[in-house]
C-alpha positions as CSV (number, residue, x, y, z in Angstrom):
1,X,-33.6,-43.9,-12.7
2,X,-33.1,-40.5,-14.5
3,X,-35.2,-38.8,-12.3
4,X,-33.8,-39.8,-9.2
5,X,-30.5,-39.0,-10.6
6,X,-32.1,-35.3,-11.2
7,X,-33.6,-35.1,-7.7
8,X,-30.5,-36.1,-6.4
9,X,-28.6,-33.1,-8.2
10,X,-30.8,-30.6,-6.8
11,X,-30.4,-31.6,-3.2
12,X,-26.8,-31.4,-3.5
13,X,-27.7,-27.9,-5.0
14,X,-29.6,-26.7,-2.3
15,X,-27.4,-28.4,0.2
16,X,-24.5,-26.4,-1.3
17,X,-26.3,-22.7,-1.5
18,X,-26.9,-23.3,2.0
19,X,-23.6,-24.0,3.0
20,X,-22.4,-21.0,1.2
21,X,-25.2,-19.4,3.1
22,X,-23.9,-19.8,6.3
23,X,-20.2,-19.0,5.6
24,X,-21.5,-16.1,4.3
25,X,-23.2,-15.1,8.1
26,X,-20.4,-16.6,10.3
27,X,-17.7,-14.4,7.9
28,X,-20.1,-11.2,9.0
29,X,-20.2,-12.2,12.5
30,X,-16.8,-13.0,13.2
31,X,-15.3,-10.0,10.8
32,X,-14.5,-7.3,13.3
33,X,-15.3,-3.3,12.8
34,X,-12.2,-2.7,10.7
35,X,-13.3,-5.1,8.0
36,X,-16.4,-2.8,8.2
37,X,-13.8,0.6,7.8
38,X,-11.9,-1.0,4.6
39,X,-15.5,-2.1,3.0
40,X,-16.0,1.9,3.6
41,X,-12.1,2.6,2.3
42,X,-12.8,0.4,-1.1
43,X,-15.8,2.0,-2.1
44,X,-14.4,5.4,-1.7
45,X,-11.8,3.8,-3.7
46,X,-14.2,2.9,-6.5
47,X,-16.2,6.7,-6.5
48,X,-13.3,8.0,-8.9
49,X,-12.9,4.8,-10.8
50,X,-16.9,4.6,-11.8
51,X,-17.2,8.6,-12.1
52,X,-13.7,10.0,-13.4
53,X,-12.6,8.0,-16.0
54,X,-15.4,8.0,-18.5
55,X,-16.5,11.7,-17.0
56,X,-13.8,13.0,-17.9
57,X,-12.7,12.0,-21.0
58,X,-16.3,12.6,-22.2
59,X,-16.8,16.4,-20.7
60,X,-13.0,17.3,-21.3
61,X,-11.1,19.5,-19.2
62,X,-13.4,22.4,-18.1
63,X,-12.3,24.7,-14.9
64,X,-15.0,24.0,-13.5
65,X,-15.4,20.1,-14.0
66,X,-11.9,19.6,-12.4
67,X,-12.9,22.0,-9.8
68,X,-15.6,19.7,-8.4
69,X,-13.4,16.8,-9.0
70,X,-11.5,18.1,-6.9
71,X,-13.8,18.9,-4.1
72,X,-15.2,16.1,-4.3
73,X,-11.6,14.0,-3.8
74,X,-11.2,16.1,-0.9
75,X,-14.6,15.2,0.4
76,X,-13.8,11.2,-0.3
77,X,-11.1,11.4,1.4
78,X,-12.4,13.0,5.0
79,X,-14.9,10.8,4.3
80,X,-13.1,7.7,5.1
81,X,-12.2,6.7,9.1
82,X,-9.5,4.9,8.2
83,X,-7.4,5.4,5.2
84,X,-5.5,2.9,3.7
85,X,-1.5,3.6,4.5
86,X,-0.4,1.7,1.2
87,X,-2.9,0.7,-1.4
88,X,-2.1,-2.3,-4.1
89,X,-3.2,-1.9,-7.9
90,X,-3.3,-5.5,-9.5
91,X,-3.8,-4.6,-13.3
92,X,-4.6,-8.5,-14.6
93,X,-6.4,-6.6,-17.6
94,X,-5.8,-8.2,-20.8
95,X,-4.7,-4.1,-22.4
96,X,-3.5,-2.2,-19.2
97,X,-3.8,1.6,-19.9
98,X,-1.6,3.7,-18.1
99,X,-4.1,6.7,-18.1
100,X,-6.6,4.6,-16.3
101,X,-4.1,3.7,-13.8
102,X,-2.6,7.0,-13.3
103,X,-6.0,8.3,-12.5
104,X,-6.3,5.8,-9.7
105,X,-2.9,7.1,-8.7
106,X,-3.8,10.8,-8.5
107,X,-6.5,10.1,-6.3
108,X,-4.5,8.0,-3.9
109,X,-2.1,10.7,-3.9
110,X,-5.3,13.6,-3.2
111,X,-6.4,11.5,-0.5
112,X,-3.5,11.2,1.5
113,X,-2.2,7.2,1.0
114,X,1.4,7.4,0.9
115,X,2.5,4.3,-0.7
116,X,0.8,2.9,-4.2
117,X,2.0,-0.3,-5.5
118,X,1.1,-1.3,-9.1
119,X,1.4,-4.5,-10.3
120,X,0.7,-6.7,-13.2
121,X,1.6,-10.2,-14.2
122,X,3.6,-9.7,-17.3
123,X,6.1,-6.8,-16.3
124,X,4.5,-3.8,-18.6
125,X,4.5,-1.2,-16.2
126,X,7.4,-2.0,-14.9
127,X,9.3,-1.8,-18.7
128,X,7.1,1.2,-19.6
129,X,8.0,3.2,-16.2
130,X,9.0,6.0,-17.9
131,X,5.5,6.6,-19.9
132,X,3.8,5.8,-16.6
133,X,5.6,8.6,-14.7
134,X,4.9,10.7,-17.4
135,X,1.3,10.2,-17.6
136,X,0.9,10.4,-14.2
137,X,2.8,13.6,-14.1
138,X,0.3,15.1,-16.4
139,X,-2.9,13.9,-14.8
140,X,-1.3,15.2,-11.2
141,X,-1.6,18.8,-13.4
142,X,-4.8,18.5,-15.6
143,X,-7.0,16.5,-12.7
144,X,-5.4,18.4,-9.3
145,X,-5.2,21.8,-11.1
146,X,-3.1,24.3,-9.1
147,X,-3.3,21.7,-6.2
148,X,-0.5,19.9,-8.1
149,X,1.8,21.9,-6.5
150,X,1.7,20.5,-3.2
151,X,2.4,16.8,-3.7
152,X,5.0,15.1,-4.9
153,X,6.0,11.6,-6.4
154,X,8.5,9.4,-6.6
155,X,8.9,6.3,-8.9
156,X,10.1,2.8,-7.2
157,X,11.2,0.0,-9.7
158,X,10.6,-3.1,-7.7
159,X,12.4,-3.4,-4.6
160,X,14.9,-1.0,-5.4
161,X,15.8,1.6,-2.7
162,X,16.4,4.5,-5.4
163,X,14.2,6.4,-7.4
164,X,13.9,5.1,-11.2
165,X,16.7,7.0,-13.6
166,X,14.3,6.9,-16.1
167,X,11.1,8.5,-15.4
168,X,11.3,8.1,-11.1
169,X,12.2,10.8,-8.9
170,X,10.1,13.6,-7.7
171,X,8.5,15.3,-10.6
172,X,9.5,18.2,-11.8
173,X,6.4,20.0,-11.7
174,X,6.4,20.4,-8.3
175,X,9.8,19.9,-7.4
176,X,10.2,24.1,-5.9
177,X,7.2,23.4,-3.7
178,X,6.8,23.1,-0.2
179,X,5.1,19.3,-0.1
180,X,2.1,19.0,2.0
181,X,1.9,14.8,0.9
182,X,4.5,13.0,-0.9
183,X,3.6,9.3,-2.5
184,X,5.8,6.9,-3.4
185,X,4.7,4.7,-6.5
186,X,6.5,1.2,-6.5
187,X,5.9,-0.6,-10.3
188,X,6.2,-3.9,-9.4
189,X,6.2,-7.1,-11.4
190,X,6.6,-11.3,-11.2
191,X,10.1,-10.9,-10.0
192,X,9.5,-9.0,-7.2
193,X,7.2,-11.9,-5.8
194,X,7.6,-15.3,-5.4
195,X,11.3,-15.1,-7.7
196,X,12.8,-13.0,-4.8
197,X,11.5,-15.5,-2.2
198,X,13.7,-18.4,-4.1
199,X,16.3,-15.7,-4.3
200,X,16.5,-14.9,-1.4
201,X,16.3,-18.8,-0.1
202,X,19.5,-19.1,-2.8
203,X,21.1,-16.6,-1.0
204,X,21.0,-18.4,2.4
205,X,22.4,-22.1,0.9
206,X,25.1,-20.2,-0.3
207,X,26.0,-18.1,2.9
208,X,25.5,-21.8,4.7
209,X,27.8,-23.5,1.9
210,X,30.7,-21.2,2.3
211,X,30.1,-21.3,5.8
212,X,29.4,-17.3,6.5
213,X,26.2,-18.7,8.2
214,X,25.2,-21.3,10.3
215,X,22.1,-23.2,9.2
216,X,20.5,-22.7,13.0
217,X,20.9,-18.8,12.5
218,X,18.0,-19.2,9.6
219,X,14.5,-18.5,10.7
220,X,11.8,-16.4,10.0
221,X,12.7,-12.9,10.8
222,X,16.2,-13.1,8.8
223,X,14.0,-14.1,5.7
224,X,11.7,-11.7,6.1
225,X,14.6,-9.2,6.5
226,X,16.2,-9.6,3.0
227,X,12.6,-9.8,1.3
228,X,11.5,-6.3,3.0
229,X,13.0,-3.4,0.6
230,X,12.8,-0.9,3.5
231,X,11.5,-0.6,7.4
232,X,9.5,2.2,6.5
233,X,7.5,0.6,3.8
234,X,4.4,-0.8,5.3
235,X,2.6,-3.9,4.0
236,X,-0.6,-3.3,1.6
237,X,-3.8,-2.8,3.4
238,X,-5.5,-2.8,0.5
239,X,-5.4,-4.3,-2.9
240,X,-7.8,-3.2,-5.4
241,X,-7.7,-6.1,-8.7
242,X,-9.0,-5.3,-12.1
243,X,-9.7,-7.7,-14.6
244,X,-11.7,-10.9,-14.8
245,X,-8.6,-13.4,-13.2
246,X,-9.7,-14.9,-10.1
247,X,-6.3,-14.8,-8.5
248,X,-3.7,-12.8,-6.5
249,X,-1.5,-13.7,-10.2
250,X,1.9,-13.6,-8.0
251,X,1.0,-10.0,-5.9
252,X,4.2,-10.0,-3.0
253,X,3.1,-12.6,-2.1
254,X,5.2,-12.4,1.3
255,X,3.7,-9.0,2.4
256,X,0.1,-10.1,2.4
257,X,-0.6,-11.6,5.1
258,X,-3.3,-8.9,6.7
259,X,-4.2,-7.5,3.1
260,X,-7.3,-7.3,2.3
261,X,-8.2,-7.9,-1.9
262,X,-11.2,-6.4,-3.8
C-alpha cells in the first residue's frame, strides 16, 4: 500500500512540472514584443544594482571609478528601446537602507525615467523623507559628478500635489542650473493604496447621503478621478521588488493594472 501511495505522489509530481511546463511556453508565445523590451529594461535596471553598490563602497570614490560609472549609465540607458516612463521600488526588506535606494534612484534619474515611486509596507521612507532626500542629494553629487548639475529632483509624499516641506523640492545643488531631466520621486506608503480606495469610496456615500451626488453619477472614471494625484502622472511600467515577500504587500494597487513586477 505504501508504495502505491509513493508512486502515486510522483505522478502527481510529474503531472504538475508539466503543467507548469506548458504555462511556461503558452506565456512566451502569447507575450507580445514589449514584454520582450521590459525583460531588456529590468535587466539594465539590475546592471547598477549588482555592480554599484558593493563596487563602490569597496573601491571608494576615485575620479576615475565614477567616471566610468558614469559612462557606463549613459551607455545603459541608450541601451534600452524602450525606457520605462515611471519605475516602482517596492523595498519589502526586513532593514531598508536609504543609500541602497538612493542609488537606484540616481540611476533612474541618469537614464532619463521621470517618475520613481518608492514604496514600502511599513511607512519608513515615507517618515524618514527628509534623510532620503538628503542621501539622495549626496549620491546625485558623489555618483553623477559634475553631471549633477543638470538634473533636478523633487520629493512627493504620497499623493500630495506639493513638494515635501521637509526635505522635497528641487535640491539645492542644482537649483541655478539649466535642467536637461528633472525626476520626480513619490515616497509612498500603505495609505496611499488600498486606504485611499475606501477613502475615496467614503467620500462618495457621503456626497450620496447629503445628496450632492446622485448614486447613478458613480462609475468607474469618477473613482478613478479622485484616486489619480495628477493627469500627468503616468501609471508604473515597471516595478522592481526587493526582499524575499512574494507579494505586491499593498503597491497602488489601483494604478497597476499594465505594470509589469520583477
Amino acid at each position: 500500500m505504501a508504495f502505491l501511495y509513493e508512486l502515486a505522489w510522483r505522478f502527481l509530481h510529474v503531472a504538475l512540472h508539466v503543467q507548469r511546463t506548458l504555462l511556461s511556453w503558452f506565456r512566451a508565445r502569447l507575450r507580445s514584443c514589449d514584454w520582450r523590451l521590459w525583460k531588456r529594461a529590468m535587466a539594465a535596471l539590475l546592471v547598477p544594482v549588482a555592480l554599484g553598490f558593493h563596487a563602490h563602497r569597496r573601491l571608494g570614490p576615485a575620479a576615475g571609478k565614477r567616471g566610468c560609472r558614469r559612462f557606463r549609465w549613459g551607455t545603459d540607458g541608450r541601451a534600452l528601446e524602450k525606457l520605462p516612463a515611471h519605475v516602482g521600488l517596492l523595498i519589502a526588506e526586513e532593514e531598508p537602507r536609504c543609500a541602497d535606494v538612493a542609488t537606484l534612484v540616481v540611476w533612474c534619474m541618469a537614464v532619463g525615467i521621470s517618475y520613481v515611486s518608492v514604496y514600502d509596507s511599513r511607512g519608513i521612507f515615507r517618515r524618514n523623507n527628509s534623510r532620503l532626500m538628503e542621501e539622495i542629494q549626496r549620491q546625485q553629487q558623489e555618483l553623477l559628478g559634475v553631471d549633477s548639475a543638470k538634473y533636478s529632483v523633487e520629493l512627493v509624499n504620497g499623493s500630495s500635489e506639493k513638494p515635501d516641506s521637509q526635505g522635497g523640492g528641487v535640491s539645492p545643488l542644482t537649483a541655478p542650473t539649466v535642467f536637461s531631466c528633472q525626476a520626480v520621486v513619490k515616497v509612498l506608503s500603505p495609505d496611499d493604496g488600498k486606504s485611499s480606495i475606501v477613502s475615496a469610496a467614503q467620500q462618495l456615500c457621503r456626497a450620496v447621503e447629503q445628496r450632492e451626488r446622485a448614486s447613478k453619477d458613480i462609475n468607474i472614471d469618477l473613482l478613478d478621478s479622485m484616486l489619480r494625484d495628477s493627469k500627468c502622472t503616468p501609471d508604473p511600467d515597471l516595478v522592481l521588488k526587493f526582499g524575499p515577500v512574494e507579494s505586491t504587500v499593498g503597491f497602488l494597487p489601483w494604478h497597476i493594472r499594465l505594470t509589469e513586477f520583477m
